[in-house]
N, CA, C and O atoms as CSV, one atom per row, in Angstrom:
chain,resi,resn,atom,element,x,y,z
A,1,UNK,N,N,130.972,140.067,-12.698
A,1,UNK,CA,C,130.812,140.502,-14.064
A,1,UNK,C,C,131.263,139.381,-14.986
A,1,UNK,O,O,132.263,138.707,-14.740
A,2,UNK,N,N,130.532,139.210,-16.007
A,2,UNK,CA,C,130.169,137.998,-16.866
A,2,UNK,C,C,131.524,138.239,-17.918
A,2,UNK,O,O,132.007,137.193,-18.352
A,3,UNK,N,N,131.986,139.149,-18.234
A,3,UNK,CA,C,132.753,139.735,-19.417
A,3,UNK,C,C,133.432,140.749,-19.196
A,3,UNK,O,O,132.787,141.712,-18.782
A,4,UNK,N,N,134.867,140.930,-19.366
A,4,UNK,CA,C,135.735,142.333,-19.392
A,4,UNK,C,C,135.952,142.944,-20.687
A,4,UNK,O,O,136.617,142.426,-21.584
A,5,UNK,N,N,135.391,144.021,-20.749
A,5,UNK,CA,C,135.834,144.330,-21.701
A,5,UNK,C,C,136.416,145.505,-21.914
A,5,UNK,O,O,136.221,146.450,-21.150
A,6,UNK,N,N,137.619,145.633,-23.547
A,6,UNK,CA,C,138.331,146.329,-23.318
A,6,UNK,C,C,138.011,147.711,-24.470
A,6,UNK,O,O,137.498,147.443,-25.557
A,7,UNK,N,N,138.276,148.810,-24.203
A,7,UNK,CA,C,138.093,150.008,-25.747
A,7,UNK,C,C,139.225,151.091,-25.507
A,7,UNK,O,O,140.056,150.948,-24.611
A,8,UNK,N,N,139.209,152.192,-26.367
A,8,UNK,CA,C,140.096,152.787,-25.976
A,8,UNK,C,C,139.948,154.170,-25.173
A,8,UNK,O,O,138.872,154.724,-25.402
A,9,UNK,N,N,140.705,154.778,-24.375
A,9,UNK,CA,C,140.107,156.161,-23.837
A,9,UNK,C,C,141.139,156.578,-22.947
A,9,UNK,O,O,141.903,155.864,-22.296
A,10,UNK,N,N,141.066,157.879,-22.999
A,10,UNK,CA,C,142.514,158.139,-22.093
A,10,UNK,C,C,142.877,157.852,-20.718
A,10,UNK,O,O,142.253,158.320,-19.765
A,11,UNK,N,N,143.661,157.254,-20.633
A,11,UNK,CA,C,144.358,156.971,-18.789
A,11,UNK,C,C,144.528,158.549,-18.413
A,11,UNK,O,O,144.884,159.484,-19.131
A,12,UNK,N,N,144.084,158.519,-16.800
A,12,UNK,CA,C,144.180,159.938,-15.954
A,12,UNK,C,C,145.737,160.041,-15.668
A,12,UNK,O,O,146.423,161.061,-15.597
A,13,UNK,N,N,146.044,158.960,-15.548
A,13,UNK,CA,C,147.738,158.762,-14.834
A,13,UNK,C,C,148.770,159.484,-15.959
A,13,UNK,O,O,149.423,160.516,-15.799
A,14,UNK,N,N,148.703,158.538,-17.248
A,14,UNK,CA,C,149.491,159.036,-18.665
A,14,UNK,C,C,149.187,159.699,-19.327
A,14,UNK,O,O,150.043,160.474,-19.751
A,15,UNK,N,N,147.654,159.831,-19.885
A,15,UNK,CA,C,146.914,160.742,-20.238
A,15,UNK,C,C,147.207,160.234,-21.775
A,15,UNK,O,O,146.881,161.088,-22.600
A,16,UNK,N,N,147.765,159.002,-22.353
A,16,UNK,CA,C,147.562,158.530,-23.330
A,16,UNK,C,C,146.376,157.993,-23.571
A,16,UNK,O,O,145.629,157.783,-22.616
A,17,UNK,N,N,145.953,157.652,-24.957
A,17,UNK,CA,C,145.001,157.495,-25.451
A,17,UNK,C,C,145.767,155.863,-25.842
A,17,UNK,O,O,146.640,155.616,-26.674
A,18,UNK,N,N,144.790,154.598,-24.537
A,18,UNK,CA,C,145.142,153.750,-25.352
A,18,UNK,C,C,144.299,152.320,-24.276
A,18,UNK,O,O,143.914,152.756,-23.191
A,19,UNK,N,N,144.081,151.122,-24.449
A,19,UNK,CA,C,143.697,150.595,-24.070
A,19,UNK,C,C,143.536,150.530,-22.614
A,19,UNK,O,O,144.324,150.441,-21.673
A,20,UNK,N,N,141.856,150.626,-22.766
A,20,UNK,CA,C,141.722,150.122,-21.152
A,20,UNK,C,C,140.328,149.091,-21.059
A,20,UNK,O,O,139.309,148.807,-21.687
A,21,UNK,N,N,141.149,148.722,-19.668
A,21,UNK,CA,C,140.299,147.694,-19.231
A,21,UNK,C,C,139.432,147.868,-18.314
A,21,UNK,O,O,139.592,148.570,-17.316
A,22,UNK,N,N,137.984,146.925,-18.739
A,22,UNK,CA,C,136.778,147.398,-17.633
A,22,UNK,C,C,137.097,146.147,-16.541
A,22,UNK,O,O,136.998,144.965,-16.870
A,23,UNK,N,N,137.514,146.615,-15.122
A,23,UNK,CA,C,137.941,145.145,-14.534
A,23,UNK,C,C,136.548,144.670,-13.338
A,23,UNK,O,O,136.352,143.656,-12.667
A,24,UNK,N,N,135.803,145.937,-13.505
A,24,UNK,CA,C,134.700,145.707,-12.658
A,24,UNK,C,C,133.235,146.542,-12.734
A,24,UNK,O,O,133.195,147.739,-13.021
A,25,UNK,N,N,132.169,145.822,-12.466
A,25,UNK,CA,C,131.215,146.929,-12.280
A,25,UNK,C,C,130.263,146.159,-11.159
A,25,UNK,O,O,129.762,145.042,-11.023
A,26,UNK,N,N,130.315,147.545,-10.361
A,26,UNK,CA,C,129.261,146.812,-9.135
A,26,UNK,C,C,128.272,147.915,-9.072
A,26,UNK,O,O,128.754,149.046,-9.131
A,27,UNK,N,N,126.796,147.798,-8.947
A,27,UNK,CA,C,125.985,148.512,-8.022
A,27,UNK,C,C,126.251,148.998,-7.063
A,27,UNK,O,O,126.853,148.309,-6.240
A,28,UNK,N,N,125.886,150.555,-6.703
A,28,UNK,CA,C,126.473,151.128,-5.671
A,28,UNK,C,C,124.971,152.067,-4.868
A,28,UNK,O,O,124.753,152.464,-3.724
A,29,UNK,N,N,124.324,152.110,-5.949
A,29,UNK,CA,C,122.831,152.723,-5.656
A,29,UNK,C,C,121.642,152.480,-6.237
A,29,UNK,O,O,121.784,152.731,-7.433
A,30,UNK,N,N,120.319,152.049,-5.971
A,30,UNK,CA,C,119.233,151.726,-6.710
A,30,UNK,C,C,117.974,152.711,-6.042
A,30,UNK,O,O,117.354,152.559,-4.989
A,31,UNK,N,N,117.900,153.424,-6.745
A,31,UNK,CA,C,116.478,154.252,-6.204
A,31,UNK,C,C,115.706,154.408,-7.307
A,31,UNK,O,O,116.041,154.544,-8.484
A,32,UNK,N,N,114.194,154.361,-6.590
A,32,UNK,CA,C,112.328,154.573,-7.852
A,32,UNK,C,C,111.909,155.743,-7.370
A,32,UNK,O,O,111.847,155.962,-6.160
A,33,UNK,N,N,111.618,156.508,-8.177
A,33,UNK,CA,C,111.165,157.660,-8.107
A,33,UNK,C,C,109.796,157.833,-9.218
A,33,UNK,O,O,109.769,157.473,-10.395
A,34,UNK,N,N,108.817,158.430,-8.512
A,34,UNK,CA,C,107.501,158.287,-9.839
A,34,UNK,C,C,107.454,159.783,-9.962
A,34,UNK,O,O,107.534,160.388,-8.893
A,35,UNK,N,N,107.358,160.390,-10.893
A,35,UNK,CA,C,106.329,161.419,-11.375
A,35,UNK,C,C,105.316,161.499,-12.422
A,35,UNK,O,O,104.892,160.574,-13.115
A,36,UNK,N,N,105.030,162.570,-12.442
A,36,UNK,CA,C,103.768,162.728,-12.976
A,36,UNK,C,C,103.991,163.529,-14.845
A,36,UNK,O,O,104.440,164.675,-14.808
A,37,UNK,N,N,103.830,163.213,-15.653
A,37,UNK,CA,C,104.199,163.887,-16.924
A,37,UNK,C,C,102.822,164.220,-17.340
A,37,UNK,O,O,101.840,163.677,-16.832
A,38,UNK,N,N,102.748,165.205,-18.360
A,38,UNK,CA,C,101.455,164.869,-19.886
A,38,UNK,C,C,102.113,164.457,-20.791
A,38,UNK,O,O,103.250,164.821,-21.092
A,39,UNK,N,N,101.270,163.430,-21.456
A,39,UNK,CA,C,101.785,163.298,-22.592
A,39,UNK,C,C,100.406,163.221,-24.016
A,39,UNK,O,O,99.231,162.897,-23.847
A,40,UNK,N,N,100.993,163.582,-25.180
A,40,UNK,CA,C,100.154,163.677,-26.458
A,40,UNK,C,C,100.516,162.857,-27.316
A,40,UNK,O,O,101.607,162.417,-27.679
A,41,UNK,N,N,99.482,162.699,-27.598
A,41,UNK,CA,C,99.564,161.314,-29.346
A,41,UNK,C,C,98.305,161.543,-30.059
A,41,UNK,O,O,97.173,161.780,-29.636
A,42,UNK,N,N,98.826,161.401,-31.371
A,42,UNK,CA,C,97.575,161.694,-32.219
A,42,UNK,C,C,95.989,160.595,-32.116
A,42,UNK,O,O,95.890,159.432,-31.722
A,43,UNK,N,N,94.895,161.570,-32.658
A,43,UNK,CA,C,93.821,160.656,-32.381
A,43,UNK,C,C,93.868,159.527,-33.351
A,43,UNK,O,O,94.773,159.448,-34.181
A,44,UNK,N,N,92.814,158.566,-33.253
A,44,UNK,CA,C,92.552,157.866,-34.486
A,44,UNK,C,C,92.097,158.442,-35.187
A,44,UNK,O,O,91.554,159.407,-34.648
A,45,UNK,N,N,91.876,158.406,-37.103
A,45,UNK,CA,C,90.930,158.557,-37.666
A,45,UNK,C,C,91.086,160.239,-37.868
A,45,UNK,O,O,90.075,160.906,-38.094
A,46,UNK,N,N,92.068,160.706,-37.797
A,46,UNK,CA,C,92.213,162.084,-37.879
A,46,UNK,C,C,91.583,162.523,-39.500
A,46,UNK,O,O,90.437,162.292,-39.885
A,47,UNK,N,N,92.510,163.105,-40.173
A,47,UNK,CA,C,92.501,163.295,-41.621
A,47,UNK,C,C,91.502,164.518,-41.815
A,47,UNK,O,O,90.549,164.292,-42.561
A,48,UNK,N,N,91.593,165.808,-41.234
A,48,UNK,CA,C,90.934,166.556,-41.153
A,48,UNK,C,C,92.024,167.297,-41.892
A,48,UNK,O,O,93.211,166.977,-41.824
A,49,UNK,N,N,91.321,168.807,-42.953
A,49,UNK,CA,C,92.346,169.438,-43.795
A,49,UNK,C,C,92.534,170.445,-43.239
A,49,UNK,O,O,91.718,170.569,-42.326
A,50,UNK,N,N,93.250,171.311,-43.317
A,50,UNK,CA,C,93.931,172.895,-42.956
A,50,UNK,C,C,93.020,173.722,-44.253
A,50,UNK,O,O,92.382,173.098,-45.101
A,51,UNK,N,N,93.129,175.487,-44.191
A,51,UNK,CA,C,92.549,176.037,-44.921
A,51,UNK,C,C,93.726,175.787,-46.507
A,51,UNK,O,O,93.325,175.560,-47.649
A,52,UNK,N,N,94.969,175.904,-46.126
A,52,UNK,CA,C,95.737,175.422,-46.801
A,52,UNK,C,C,96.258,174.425,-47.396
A,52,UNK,O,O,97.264,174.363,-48.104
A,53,UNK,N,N,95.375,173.487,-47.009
A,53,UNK,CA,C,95.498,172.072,-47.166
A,53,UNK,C,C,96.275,170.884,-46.685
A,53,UNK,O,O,96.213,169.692,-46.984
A,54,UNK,N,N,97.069,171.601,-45.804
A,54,UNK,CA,C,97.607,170.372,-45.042
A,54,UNK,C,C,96.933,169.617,-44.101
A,54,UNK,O,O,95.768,170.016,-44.074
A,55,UNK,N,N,97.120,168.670,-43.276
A,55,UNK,CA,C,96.708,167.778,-42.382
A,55,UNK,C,C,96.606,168.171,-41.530
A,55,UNK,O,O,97.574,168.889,-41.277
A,56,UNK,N,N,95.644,168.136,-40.504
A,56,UNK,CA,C,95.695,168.488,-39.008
A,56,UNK,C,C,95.120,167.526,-38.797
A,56,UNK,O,O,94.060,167.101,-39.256
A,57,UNK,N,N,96.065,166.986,-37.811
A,57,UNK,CA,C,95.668,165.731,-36.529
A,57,UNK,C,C,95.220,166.790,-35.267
A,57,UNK,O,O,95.550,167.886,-34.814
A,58,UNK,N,N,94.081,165.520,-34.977
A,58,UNK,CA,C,93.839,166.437,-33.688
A,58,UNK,C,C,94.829,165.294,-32.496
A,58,UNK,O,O,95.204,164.133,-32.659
A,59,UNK,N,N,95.003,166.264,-31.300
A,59,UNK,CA,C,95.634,165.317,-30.208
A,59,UNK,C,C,95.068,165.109,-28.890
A,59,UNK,O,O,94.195,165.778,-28.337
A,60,UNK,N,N,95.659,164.135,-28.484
A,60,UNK,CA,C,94.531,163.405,-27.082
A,60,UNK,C,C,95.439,163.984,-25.958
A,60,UNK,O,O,96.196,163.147,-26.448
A,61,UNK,N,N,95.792,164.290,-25.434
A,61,UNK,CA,C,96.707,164.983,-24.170
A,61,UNK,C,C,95.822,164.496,-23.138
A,61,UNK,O,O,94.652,164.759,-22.858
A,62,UNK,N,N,97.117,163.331,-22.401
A,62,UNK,CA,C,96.883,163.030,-20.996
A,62,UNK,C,C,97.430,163.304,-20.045
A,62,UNK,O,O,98.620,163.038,-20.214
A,63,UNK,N,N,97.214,163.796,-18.863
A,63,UNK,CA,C,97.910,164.845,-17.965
A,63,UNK,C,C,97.923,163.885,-16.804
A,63,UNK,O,O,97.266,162.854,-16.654
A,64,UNK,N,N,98.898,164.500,-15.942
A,64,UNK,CA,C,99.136,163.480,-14.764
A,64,UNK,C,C,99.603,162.264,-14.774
A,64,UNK,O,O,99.584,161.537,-13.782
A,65,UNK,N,N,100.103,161.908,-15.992
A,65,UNK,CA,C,100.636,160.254,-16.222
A,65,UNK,C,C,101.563,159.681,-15.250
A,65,UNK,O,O,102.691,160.173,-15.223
A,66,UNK,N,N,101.289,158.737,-14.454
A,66,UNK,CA,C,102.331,158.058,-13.542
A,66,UNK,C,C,103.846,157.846,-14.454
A,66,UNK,O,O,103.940,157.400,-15.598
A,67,UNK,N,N,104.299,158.037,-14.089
A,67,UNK,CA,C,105.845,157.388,-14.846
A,67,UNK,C,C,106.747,156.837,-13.711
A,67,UNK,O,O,106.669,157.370,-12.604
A,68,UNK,N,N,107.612,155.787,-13.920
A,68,UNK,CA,C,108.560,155.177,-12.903
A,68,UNK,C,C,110.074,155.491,-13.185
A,68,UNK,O,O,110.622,155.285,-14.268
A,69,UNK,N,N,110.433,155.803,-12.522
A,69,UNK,CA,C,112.094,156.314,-13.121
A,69,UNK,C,C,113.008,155.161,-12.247
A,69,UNK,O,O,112.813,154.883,-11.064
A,70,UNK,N,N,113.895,154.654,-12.996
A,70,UNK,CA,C,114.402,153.781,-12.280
A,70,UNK,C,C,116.238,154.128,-11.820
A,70,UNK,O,O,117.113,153.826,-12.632
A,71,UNK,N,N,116.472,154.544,-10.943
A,71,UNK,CA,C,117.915,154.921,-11.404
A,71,UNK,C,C,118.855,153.793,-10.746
A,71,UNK,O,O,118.642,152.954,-9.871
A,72,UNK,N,N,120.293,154.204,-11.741
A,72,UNK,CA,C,121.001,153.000,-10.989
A,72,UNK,C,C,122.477,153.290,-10.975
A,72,UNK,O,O,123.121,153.194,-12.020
A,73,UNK,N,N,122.924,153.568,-10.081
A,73,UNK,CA,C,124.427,154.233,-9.869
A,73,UNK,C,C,125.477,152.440,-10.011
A,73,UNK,O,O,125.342,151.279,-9.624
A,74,UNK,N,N,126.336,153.154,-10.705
A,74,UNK,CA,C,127.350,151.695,-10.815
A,74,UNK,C,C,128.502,152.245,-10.589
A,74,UNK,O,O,128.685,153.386,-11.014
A,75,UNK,N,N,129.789,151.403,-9.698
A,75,UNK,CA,C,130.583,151.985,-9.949
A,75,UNK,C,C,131.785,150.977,-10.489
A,75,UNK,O,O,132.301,149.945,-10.061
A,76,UNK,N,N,131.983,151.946,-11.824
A,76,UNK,CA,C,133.664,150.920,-12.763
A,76,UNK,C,C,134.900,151.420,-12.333
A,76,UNK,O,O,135.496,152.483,-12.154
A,77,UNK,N,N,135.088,149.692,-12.203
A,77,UNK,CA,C,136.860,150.000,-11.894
A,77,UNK,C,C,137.737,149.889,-13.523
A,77,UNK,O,O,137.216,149.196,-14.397
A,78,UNK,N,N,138.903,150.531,-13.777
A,78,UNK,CA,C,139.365,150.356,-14.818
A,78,UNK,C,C,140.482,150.381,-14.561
A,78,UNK,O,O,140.937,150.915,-13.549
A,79,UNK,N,N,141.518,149.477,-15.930
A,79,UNK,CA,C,142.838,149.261,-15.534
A,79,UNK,C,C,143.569,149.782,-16.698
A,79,UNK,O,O,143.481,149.166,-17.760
A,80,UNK,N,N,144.444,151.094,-16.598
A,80,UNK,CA,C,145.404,151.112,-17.958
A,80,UNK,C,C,146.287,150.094,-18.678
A,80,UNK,O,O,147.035,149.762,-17.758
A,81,UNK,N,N,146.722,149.294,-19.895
A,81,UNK,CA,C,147.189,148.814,-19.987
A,81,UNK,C,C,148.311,149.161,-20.520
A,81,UNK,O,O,149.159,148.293,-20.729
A,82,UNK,N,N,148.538,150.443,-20.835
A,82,UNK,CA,C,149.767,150.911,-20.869
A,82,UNK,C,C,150.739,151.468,-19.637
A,82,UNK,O,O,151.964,151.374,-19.717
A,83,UNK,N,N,150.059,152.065,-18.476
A,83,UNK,CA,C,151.079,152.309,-17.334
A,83,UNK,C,C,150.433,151.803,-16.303
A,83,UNK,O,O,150.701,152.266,-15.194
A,84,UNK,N,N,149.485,150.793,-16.415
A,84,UNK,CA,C,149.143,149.850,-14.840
A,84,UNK,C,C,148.423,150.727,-13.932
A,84,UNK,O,O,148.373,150.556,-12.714
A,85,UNK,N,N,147.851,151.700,-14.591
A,85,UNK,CA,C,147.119,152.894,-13.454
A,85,UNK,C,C,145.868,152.329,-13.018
A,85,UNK,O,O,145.172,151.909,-13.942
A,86,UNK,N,N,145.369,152.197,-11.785
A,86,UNK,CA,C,143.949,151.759,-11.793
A,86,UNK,C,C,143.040,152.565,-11.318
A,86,UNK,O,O,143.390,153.152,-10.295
A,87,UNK,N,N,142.073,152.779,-11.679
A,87,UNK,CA,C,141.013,153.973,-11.210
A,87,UNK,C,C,139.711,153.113,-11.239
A,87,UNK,O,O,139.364,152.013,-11.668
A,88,UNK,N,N,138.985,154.512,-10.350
A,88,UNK,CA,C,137.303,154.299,-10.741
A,88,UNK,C,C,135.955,155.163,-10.820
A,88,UNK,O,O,135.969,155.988,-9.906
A,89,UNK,N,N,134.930,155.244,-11.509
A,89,UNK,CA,C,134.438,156.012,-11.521
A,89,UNK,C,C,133.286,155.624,-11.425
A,89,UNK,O,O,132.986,154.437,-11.551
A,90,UNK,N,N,131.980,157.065,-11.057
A,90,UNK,CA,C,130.489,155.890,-10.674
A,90,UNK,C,C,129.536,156.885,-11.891
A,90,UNK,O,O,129.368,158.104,-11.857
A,91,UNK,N,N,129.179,156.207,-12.597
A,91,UNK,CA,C,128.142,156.354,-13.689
A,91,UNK,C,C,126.969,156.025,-13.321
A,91,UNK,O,O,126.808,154.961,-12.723
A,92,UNK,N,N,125.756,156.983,-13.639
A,92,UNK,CA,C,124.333,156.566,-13.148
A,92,UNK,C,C,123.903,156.678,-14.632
A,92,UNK,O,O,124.335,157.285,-15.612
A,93,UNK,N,N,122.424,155.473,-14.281
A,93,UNK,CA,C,121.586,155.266,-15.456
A,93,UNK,C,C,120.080,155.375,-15.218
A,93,UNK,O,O,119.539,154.991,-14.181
A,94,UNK,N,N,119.644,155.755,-15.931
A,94,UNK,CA,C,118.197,156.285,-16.018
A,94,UNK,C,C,117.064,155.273,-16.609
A,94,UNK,O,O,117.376,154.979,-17.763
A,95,UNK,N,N,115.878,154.655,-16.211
A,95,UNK,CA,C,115.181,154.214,-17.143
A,95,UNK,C,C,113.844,154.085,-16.708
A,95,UNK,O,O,113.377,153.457,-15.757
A,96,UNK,N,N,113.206,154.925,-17.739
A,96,UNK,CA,C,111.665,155.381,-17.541
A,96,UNK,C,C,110.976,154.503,-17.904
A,96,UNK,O,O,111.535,154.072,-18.912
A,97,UNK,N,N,109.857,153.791,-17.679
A,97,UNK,CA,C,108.596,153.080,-17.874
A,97,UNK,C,C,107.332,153.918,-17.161
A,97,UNK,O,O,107.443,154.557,-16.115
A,98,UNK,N,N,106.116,153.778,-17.945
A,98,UNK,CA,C,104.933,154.234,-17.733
A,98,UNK,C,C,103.924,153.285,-16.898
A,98,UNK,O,O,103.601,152.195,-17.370
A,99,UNK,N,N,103.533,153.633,-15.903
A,99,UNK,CA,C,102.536,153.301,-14.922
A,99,UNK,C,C,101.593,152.349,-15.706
A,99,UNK,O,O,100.605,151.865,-15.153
């Protein structure tokens, strides 16, 4: 890890609210998973009126859309800097892109 960095948040040990340190983050899991979504977006060139006069867009709905889910489990080590407690915990992250 390129950078430690530090914010504040409570130690499990003291349970004070006070500086801690990120002393590590490693990858612990990487898995792709695809499914399938619909998704809608307006047409071009809409501008069609309501009886009331508002706008109606019409919409294009595409069904079955590939999507890639990317997940990624990390796990941080952290260091209290008020009572030297060290812990760790594993945070996963999500990130979708379209086929």
């Amino acid at each position: 890890m390129s950078e430690v960095r530090e914010f504040f948040r409570t130690c499990p040990a003291c349970g004070k609210r006070f500086h801690i340190r990120l002393v590590n983050r490693k990858v612990v899991g990487l898995k792709k998973e695809t499914e399938e979504v619909r998704q809608a977006f307006p047409a071009p060139g809409g501008g069609m009126r309501s009886a009331v006069g508002f706008p109606l867009e019409p919409l294009i709905v595409e069904e079955n859309v590939p999507v890639t889910i990317d997940i990624e489990e990390f796990n941080y080590s952290y260091h209290c800097k008020h009572c030297g407690h060290e812990w760790s915990e594993t945070h996963t992250e999500e990130h979708r892109e379209r086929m």
